[in-house]
C-alpha positions as CSV (number, residue, x, y, z in Angstrom):
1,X,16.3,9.3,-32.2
2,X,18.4,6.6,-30.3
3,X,15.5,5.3,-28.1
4,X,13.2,5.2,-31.6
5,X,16.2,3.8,-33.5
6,X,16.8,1.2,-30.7
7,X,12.8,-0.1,-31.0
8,X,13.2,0.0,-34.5
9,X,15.3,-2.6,-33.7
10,X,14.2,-4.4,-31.1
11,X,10.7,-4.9,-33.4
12,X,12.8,-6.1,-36.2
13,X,14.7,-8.5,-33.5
14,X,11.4,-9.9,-32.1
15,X,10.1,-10.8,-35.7
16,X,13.7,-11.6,-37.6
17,X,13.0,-15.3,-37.0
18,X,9.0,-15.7,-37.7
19,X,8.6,-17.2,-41.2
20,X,6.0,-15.1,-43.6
21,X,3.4,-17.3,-42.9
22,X,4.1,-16.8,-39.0
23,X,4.0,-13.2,-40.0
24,X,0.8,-13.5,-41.7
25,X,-0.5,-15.5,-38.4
26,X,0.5,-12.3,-35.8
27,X,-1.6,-10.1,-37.9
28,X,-4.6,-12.6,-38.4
29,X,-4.1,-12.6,-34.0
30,X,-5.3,-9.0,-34.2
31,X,-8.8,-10.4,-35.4
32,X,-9.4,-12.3,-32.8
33,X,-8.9,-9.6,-29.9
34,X,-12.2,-9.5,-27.9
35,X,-12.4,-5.6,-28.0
36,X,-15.2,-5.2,-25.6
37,X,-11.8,-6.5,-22.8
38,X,-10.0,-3.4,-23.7
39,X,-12.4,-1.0,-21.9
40,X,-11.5,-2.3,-18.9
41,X,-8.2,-2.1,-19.4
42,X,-8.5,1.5,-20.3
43,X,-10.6,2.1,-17.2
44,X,-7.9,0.2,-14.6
45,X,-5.1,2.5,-16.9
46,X,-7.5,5.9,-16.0
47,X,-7.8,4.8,-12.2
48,X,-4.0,4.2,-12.1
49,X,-3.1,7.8,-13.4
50,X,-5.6,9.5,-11.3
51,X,-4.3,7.7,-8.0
52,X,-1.2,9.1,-9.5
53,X,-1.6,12.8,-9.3
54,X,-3.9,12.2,-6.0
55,X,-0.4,10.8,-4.9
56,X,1.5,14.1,-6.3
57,X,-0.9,16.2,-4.4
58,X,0.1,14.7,-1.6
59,X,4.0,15.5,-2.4
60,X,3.4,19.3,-3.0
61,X,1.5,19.6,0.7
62,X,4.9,20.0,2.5
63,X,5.4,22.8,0.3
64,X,2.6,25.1,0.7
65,X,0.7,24.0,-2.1
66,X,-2.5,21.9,-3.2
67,X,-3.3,22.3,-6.6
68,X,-6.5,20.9,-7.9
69,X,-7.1,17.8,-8.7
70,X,-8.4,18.4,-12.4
71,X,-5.5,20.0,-13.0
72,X,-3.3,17.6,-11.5
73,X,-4.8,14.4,-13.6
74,X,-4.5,16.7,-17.2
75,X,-0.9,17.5,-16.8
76,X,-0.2,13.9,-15.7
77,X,-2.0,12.5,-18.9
78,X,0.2,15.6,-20.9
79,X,3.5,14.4,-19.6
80,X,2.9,10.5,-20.7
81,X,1.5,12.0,-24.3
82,X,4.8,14.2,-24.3
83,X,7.0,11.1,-23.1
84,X,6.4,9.3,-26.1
85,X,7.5,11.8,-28.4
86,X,11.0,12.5,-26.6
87,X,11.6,10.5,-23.7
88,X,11.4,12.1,-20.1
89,X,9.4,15.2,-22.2
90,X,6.8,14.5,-20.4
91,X,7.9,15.2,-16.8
92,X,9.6,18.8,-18.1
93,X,5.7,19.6,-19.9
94,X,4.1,18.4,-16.0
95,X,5.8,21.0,-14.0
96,X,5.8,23.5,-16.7
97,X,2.1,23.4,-16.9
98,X,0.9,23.0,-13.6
99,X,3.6,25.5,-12.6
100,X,1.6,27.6,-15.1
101,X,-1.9,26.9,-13.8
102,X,-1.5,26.7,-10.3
103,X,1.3,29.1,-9.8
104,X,4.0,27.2,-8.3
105,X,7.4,27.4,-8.8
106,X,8.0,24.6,-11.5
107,X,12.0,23.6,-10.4
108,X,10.0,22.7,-6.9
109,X,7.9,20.6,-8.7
110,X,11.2,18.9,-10.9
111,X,12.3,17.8,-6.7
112,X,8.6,15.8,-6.1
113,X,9.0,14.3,-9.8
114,X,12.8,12.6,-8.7
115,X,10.9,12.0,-5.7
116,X,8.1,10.2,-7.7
117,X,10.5,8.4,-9.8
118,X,12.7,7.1,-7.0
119,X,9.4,5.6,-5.7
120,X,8.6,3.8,-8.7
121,X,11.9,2.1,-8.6
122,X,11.9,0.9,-5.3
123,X,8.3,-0.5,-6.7
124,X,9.8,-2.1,-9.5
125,X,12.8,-3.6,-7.2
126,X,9.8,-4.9,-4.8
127,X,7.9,-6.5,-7.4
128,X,10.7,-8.1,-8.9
129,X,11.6,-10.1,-5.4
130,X,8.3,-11.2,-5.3
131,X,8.4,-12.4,-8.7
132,X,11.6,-14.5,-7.7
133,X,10.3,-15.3,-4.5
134,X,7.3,-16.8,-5.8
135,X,7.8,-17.8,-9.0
136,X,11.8,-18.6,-9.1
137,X,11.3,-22.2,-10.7
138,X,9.3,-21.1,-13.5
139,X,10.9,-18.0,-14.4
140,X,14.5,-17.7,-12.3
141,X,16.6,-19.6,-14.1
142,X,15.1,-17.9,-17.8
143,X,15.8,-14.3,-16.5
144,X,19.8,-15.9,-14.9
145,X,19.8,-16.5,-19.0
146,X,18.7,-13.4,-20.3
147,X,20.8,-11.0,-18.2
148,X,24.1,-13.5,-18.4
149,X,23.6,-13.1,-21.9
150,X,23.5,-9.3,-21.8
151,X,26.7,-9.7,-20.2
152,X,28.1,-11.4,-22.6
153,X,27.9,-14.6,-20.5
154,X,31.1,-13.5,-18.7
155,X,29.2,-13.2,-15.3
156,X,29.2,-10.3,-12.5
157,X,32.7,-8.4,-12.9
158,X,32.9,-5.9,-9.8
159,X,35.1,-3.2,-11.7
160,X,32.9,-1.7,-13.5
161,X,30.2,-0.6,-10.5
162,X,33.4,0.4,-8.9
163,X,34.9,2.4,-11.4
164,X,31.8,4.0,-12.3
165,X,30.9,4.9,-8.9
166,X,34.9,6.6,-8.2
167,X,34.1,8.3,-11.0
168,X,30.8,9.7,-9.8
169,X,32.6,10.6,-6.6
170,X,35.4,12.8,-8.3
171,X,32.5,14.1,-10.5
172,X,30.4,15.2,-6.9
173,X,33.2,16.3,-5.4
174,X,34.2,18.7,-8.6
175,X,30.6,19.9,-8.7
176,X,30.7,21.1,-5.3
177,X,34.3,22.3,-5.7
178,X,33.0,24.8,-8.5
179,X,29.6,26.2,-6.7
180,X,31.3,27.2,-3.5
181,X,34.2,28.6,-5.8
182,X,32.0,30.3,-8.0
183,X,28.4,30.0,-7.1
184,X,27.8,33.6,-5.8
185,X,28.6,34.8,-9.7
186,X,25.8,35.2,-12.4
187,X,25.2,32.4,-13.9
188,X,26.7,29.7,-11.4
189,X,24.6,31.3,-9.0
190,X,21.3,30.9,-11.2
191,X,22.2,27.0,-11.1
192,X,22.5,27.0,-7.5
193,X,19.2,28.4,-7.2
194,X,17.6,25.9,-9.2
195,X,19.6,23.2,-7.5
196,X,18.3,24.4,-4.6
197,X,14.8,24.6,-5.1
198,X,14.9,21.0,-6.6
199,X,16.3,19.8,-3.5
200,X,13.6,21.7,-1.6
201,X,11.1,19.4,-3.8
202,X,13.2,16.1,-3.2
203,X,13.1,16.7,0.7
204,X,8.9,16.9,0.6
205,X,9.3,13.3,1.2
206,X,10.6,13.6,4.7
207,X,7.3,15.8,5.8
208,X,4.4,14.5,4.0
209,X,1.3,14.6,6.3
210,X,-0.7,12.0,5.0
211,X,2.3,9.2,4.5
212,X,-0.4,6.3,4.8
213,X,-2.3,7.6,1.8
214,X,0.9,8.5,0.2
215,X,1.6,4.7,0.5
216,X,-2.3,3.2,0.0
217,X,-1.9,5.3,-3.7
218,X,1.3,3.8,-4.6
219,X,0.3,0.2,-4.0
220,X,-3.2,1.2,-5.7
221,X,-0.6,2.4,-9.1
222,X,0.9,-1.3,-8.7
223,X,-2.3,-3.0,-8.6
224,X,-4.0,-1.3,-11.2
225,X,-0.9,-2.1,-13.9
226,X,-1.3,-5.1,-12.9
227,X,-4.5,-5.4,-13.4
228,X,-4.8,-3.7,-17.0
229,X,-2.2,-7.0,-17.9
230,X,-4.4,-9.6,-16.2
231,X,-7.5,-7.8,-17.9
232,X,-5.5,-7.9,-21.3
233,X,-5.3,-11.4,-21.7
234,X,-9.1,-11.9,-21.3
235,X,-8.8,-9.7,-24.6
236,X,-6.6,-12.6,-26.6
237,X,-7.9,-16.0,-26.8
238,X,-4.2,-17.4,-27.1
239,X,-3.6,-16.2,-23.5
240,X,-7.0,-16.2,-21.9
241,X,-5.9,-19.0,-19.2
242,X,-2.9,-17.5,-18.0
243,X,-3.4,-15.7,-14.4
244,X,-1.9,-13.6,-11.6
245,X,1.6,-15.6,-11.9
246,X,2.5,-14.6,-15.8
247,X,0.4,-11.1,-15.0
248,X,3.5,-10.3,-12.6
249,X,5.9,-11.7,-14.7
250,X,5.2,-9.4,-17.5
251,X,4.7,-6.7,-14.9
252,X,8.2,-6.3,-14.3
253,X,9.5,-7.3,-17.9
254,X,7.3,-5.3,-19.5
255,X,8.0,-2.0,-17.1
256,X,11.8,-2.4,-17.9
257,X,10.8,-2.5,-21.4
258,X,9.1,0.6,-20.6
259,X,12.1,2.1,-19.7
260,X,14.2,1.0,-22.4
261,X,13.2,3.1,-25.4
262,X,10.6,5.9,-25.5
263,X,6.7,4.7,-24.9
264,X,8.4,0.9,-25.0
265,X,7.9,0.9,-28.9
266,X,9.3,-2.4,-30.0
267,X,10.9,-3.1,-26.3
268,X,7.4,-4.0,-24.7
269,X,6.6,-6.2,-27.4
270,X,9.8,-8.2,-26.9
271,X,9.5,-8.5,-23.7
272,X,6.0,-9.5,-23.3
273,X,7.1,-12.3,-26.0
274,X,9.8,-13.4,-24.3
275,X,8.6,-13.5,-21.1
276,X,5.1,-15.3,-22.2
277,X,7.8,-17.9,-24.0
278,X,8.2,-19.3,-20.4
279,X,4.4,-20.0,-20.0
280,X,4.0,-21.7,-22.8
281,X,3.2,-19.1,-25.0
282,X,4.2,-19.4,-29.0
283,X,6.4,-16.7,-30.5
284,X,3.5,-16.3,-32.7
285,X,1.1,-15.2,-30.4
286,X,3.1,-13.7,-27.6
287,X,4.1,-11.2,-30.3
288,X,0.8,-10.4,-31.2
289,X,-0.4,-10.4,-27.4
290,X,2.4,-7.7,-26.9
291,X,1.6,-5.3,-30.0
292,X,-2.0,-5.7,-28.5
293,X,-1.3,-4.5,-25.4
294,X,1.2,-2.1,-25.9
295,X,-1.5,-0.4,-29.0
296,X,-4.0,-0.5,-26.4
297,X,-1.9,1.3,-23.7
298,X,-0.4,3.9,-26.7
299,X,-3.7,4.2,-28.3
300,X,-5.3,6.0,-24.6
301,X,-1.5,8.0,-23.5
302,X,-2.5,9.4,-27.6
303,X,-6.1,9.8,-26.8
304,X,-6.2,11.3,-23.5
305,X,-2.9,13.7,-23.8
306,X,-4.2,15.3,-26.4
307,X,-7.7,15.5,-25.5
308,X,-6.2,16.9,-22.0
309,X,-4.0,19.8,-23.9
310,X,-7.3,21.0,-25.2
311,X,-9.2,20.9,-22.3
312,X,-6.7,22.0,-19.4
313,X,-6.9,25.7,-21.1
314,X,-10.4,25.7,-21.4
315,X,-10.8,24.5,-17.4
316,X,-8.3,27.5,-16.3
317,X,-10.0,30.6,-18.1
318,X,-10.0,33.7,-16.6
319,X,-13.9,34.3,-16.2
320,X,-13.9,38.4,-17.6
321,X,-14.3,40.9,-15.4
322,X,-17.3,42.9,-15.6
323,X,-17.6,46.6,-14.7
């Protein structure tokens, strides 16, 4: 409820200042998509998810297993269907059900998600230098604004990383005070397990066999979102012309408004409006271009997670024995 409340917000926020008649204009917008564009973008969002469970495959190989790959692709389209209803749902429903189907232990399968995840940041971090590297005049001295802002415009005050880090170090240190206290007992013990088996997941990364694949699929993840933006504006008249510069710069804004609230429901919209601000974009239509995209990306998680929570039972039937 506080992700959902917060885009509740943040839509409000992005259309607080639009007059009625602006109002009236982001709707008319919607006409004018060019829906036969959106296919495409559906397509480059398909190929992007099913690189991304070739790429979990190759996580589970250091630990004995290799599930299939129809499998794989249906729980990945479940967990972003399950994500927008509660956020990280989703990756809780993945190892759950392929745990289920391919009979692996699902807290091994919690250790390659972190894995996963910890990937996708150090994406997002990479990304983000080359969008200052090459784009620092247009768009450097805008995003200076928008997180000095978010500060309060008081600047970079070291105390609080510190203090929140000493008190990450006390909280370690208690953690492991408690286990090796307690952690042959019951219930402690149960934890310790689990700890351990997720840990078992998260060290996969250091013996993947195919590491170049592992690699080639994560840049082919990158591309394709970046392609399913670069698509989109093809869709929208008011942003056909932009290119490859404003497709990265919405890349990155747009993935931490991903983050910010559940399915980026009102977060992806002001980010994308923001950020197309910069290009030369109107309010008006940047809006609009964001609740495009974001209803195009929301309308396939919808359409293919539940299409995939029907069909995953159906592909792992128990053919009947016959006497």
């Amino acid at each position: 409820m506080l992700f959902l409340s917060l885009g509740i917000v943040l839509i409000w926020y992005s259309g607080k200042d639009l007059s009625p008649q602006q109002l009236q204009q982001v709707k008319d917008s919607f006409g004018q998509t060019r829906f036969f564009y959106i296919l495409p973008v559906m397509v480059a969002l398909m190929a992007a998810h099913y690189s991304r469970a070739l790429r979990w495959i190759i996580l589970m190989e250091p630990l004995g297993y290799k599930p299939t790959k129809s499998n794989t692709l249906l729980v990945v389209l479940i967990g972003y269907f399950f994500n927008l209803l509660v956020p990280r749902l989703g990756e809780v429903m993945k190892c759950t059900l392929l745990g289920k189907y391919e009979k692996i232990a699902p807290d091994k399968l919690i250790g390659t998600i972190v894995v996963e995840r910890a990937f996708d940041i150090v994406c997002l971090a990479l990304v983000t230098v080359l969008l200052v590297v090459t784009q620092f005049d247009i768009i450097g001295s805008w995003a200076m604004e928008q997180f000095s802002g978010m500060a309060g415009g008081k600047g970079f005050n070291p105390i609080k990383p510190l203090a929140y880090l000493a008190a990450l170090t006390v909280f370690i240190i208690g953690v492991r005070w408690i286990f090796h206290k307690y952690g042959q007992h019951g219930f402690m013990a149960k934890i310790k397990h689990l700890g351990a088996n997720v840990w078992h997941g998260i060290s996969s990364i250091k013996s993947l066999k195919r590491p170049k694949l592992f690699l080639l699929y994560t840049l082919l993840i990158w591309s394709l979102y970046f392609a399913t933006i670069w698509l989109g504006f093809k869709a929208f008249p008011a942003v056909q012309h932009l290119g490859w510069s404003a497709s990265l710069s919405i890349l990155v804004f747009g993935s931490l408004g991903m983050i910010a609230t559940q399915g980026g429901i009102g977060a992806y919209q002001f980010a994308v409006q923001k950020t197309l601000l910069v290009y030369g974009i109107s309010a008006v239509a940047g809006l609009a271009f964001g609740w495009v995209l974001w209803a195009a990306q929301t309308a396939f998680v919808l359409f293919t997670g539940l299409l995939s929570l029907i069909i995953i039972p159906l592909f792992n039937r128990t053919p009947p024995h016959h006497a």
